[in-house]
N, C-alpha and C positions, 0 to 999 in steps of 0.2 A: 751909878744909881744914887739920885741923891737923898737927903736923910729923911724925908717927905717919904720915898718912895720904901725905903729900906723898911720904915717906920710901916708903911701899909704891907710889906711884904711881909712881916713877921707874925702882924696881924690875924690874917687872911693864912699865914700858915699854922697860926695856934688855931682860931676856927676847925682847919680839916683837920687833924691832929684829934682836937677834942670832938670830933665827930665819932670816931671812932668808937669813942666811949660808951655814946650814946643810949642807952633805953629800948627795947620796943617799942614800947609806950612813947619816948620823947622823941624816936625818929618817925615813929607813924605822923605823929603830931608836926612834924617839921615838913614832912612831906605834901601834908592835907595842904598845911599853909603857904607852900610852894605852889601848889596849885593855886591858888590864889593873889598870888604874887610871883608869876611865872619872871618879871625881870630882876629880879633880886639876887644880884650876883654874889652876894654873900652864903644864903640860902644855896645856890646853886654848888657853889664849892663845898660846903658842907653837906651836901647830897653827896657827890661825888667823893669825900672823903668817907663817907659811912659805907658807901657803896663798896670803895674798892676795898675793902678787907672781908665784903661776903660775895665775892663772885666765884668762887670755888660752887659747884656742884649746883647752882640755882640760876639757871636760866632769864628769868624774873630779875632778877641783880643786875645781871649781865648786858638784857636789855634796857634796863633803865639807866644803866652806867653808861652806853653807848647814849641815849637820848640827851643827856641832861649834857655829856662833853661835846655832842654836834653843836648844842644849842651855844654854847658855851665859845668852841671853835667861831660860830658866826657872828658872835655878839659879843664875844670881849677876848680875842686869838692869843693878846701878847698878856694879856693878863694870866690867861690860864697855863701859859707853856711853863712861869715862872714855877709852877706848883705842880704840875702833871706832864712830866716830860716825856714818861715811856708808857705805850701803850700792854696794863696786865695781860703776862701771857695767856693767862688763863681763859683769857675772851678768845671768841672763836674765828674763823680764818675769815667770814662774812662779816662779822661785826667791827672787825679792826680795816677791811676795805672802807668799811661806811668812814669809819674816823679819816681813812685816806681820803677818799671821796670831797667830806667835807673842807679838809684842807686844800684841798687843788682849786676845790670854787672860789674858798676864801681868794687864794692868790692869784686868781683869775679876776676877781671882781677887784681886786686892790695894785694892778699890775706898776703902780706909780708910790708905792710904800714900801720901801725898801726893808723897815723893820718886819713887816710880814711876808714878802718875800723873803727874804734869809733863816724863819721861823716854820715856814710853810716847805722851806727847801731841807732842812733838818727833818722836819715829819714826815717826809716823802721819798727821802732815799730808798727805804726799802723797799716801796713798790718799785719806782722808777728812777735808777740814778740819773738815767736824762732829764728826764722831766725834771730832777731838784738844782742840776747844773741848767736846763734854761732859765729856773726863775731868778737863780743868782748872777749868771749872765745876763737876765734885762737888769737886777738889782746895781749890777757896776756900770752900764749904759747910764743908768740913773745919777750914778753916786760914784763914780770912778776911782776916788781917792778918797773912801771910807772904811776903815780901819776893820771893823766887823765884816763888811762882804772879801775885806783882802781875806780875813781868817776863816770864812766859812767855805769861801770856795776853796783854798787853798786846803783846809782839811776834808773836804770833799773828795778831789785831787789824791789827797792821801788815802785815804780808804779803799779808792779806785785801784791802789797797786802800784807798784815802780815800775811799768809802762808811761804812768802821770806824774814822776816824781818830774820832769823840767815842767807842767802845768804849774804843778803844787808851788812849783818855786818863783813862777813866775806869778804868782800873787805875791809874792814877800819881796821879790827882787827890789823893790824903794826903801822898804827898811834898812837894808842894809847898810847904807850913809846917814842913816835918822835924818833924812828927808822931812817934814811934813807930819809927824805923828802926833795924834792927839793927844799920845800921854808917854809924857818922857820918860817916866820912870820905869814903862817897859821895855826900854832899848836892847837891852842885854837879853831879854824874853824873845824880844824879835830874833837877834841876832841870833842866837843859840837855834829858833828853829832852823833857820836860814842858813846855817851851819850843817844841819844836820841833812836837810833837803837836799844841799849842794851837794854832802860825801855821795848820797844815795843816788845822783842823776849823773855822777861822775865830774862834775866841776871841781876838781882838788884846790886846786888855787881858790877858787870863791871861799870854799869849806873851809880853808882854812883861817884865809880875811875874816871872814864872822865869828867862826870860832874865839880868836884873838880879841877882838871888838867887845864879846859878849862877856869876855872874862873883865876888861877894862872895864866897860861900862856898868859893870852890880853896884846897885847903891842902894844904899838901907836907910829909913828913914823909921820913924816911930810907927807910923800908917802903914809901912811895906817891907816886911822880911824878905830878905833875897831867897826867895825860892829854890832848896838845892839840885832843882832838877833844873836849874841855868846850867849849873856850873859841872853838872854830870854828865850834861847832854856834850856842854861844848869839850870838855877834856877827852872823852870819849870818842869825837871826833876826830881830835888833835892823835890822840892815840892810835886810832884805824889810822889814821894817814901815817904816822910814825911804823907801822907793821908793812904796808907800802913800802917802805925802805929795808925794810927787815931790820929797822932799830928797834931792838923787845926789848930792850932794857928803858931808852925812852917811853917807849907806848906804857910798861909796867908802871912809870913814873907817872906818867897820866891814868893811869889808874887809880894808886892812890890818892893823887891830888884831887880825883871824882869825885870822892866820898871821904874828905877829913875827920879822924878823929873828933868824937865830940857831936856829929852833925843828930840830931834827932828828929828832923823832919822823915815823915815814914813814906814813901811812896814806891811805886812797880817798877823796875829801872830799866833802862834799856839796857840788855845784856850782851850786845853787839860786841862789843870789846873784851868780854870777859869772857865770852865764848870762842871767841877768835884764838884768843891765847891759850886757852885752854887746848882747842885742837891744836895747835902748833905745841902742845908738848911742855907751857908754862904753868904745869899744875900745882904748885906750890905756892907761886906767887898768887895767885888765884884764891888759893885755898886759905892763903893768911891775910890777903883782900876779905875777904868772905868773914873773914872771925873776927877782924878789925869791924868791917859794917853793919856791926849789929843788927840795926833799922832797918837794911833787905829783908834780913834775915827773918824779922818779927813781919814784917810786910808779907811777904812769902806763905810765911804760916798763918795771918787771918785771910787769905785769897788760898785756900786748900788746894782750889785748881793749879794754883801755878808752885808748882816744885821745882826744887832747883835743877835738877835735871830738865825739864820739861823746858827753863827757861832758858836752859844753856841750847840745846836743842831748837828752839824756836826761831833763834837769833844768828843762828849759823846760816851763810848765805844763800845754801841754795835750799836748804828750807822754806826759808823766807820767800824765794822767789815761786818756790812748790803752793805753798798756801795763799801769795797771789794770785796764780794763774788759775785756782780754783774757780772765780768770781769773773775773771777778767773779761772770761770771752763772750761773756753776757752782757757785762757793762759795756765793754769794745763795740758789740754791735748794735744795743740801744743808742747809742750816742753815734751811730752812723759812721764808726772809726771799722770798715769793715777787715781792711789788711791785718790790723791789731789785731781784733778776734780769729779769724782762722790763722795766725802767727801763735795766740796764745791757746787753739785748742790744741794743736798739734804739740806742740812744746809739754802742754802739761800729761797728755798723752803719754809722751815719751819719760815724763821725767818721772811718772807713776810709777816707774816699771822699781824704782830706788826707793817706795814707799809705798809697796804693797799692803802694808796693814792698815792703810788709812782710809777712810773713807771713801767711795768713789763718788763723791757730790761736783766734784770737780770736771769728770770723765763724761759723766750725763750731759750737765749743760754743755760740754764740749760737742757733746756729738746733737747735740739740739742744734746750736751755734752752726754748724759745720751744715745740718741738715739745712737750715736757711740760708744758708749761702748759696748752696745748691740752689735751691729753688729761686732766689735771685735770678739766676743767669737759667733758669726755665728748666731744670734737672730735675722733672717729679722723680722719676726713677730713684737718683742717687738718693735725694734728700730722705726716702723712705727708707731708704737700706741705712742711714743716719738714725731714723728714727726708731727702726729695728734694732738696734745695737744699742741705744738705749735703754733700750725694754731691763735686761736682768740688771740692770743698774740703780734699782729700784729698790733692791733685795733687802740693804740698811736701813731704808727709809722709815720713818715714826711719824711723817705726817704727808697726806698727799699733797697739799700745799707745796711743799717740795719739788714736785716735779714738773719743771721746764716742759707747760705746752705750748709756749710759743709757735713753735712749728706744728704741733696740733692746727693754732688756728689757720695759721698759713696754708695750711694742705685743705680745712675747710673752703676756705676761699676758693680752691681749686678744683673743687669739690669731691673730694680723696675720702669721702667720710669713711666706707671700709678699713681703709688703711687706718685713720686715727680709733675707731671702735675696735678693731684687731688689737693696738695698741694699748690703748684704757683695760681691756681683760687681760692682756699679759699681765699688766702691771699690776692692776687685782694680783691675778696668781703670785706673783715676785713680790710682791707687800707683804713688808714685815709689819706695819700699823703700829698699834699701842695696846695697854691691855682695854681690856672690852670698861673695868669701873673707870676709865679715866674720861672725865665729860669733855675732851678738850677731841676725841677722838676721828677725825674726819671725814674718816674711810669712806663711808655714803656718800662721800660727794663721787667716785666714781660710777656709784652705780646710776647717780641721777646724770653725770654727764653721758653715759651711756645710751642713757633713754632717752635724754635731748636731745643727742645727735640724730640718735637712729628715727628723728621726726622733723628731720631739720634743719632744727635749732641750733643756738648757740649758744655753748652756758655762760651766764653771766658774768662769771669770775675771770673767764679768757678776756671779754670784753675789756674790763677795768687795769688788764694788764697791759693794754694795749691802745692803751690814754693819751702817752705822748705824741 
């Protein structure tokens, strides 16, 4: 970004900031005059900055919030992502499709702009991770060896699960030799991910070459402190592979060397090492790791969520591989990888049985996934006795949004509508909801999909899920 732009960024971010502040009287008045001056993108963010701190419990907010960000999405994409990156939970499951909505046009009308494809594919994961992997897949067709779509896709890839950990890596695979990179000073950055990709996809030898690379390559300059989550990531690595050997006194050594005395940079760590040791009975060295690095410690305690326990637990491996497979078998068959998905329903299935207190969000899509597969190869039958198994799987749920109708719509197409209406009143019944003050509450969308069916119809919401 250069100081032009930084200069406008800070700008443009004191604006929404001081929106906030604002008046009734001097947002009414800001408002009037927006009308009046609908392309005033400065006006426009400052809308949108008064807005988002009152869309709790007023409808009227909520819709004008969603107006002013579509307009905003159409008419200035990369502007506005710098400033409004996540869509407030607080808006409702129809009003955050619109803001998906809008972004899929964008990137549809600008299929040659690689900076909006890469923008548009961040804002769209969470309806469709396919759909955010095709517009980054035209984005490198485009721009092959651009450093940004190597990183977007590649953390894309990650998010997907370690199913995609050789994808992930095969976006970063050129960094490795500092090939071509537009800025040298992140080499040791690359490397370290590229390090940490490799351990995960099983390539030890790579893992390790990076590893080594990324420790060589930190260089500090007045403009750039070496980030210690280079040097955490790659020790950490060096260390899992060192337990590989069963050397724990090496791997311990990398441990400390993670996190040196002195370091005050505060960030989430990856606990993969520490936890590993931990099981294997190294609780000491751990424990005086742990008193030594303060700066987890303080990190730990303003993310309340993440306890040390919680984080030791997270990072141990077939945890890890448990809360992948949650996601997978939905992602798997969006993106047309069908063997993956029924590989990761059944797996996660199975590995439930060691993690019974946890949610069963994983178990649902599974038996969605599983029910579309069926119906692939022409098995209404099975696919509904899928679909039925589903049903008390509902029971944890706090918002309908939640629940995987994909195969609802599939079964409409086949014209199954009893079977999916049978279906939607279980899941009434088995709905745990939210409490009745909380406006964010969705439950009514059952009862209208209900009514649609049984005339029909198709509710509109299946539709948009079903874009790619």
């Amino acid at each position: 970004m250069s100081s032009s732009d930084e200069e406008e960024y800070r700008r443009i971010d004191n604006l929404v900031s001081a929106a906030n502040e604002l008046s009734s009287a001097k947002a009414k008045s800001m408002f009037k005059y927006l009308k009046s001056s609908p392309n005033d993108f400065e006006l426009r963010m400052q809308a949108l900055g008064y807005l988002q701190f009152r869309l709790a419990n007023d409808n009227a907010n909520k819709a004008s919030f969603v107006e002013h960000f579509c307009w905003l999405i159409e008419h200035h994409p990369l502007r506005l992502q710098r400033h409004f990156q996540i869509f407030n939970p607080v808006m409702t499951y129809r009003q955050r499709l619109e803001c998906y909505l809008a972004w899929k046009r964008k990137a549809e009308e600008n299929l040659d702009s690689v900076e909006i494809l890469i923008v548009a594919s961040e804002r769209l994961d969470s309806l469709s991770k396919a759909l955010a992997e095709k517009y980054l897949l035209r984005a490198k067709e485009i721009a092959p060896k651009n450093d940004d779509v190597a990183r977007a896709l590649s953390g894309l890839y990650q998010i997907w699960g370690s199913s995609f950990e050789e994808l992930a890596l095969a976006e970063y695979d050129r960094f490795l030799d500092l090939n071509d990179l537009e800025v040298e000073i992140l080499y040791s950055y690359y490397q370290s991910r590229v390090a940490k990709l490799a351990y995960n996809a099983g390539w030890f030898e790579i893992a390790k070459k990076a590893a080594l690379l990324s420790l060589e390559n930190i260089v500090e300059t007045d403009d750039f402190k070496s980030d210690p989550r280079i040097n955490f990531t790659s020790h950490t690595v060096l260390g899992l592979l060192a337990l590989k050997e069963k050397k724990n006194k090496q791997a311990i050594s990398h441990l400390f060397s993670s996190f040196p005395e002195g370091t005050k940079r505060t960030f989430i760590p990856n606990f993969s090492l520490i936890a590993e040791l931990h099981e294997l009975g190294e609780k000491l060295a751990v424990e005086e790791f742990l008193e030594k690095a303060k700066p987890i410690e303080k990190v730990l305690t303003l993310h309340g969520y993440r306890t040390l326990e919680r984080s030791l637990k997270e990072e141990l491996p077939t945890w890890r591989r448990y809360r992948d497979l949650a996601t997978l078998p939905r992602t798997a068959f969006d993106s047309r990888r069908f063997e993956v998905a029924k590989e990761a329903a059944l797996e996660y299935k199975k590995l439930s049985l060691k993690f019974e207190d946890e949610p069963d969000y994983g178990i649902h899509i599974g038996e969605i996934v599983l029910g579309q597969l069926e119906l692939k190869q022409g098995n209404i039958n099975e696919a509904i006795k899928h679909l039925q198994n589903a049903i008390p799987l509902v029971r944890n749920y706090s918002y309908v949004e939640d629940i995987d109708c994909n195969l609802c719509l599939d079964l409409l197409k086949e014209n199954q509508q009893k079977s999916v209406v049978d279906f939607l009143k279980e899941c009434k019944a088995n709905f745990k909801g939210v409490d009745e003050e909380d406006d964010c509450d969705d439950s009514f969308l059952l009862d209208e999909w209900i009514s649609q069916i049984e005339k029909n119809e198709i509710p509109w919401e299946w539709t948009v899920q079903s874009i790619d």
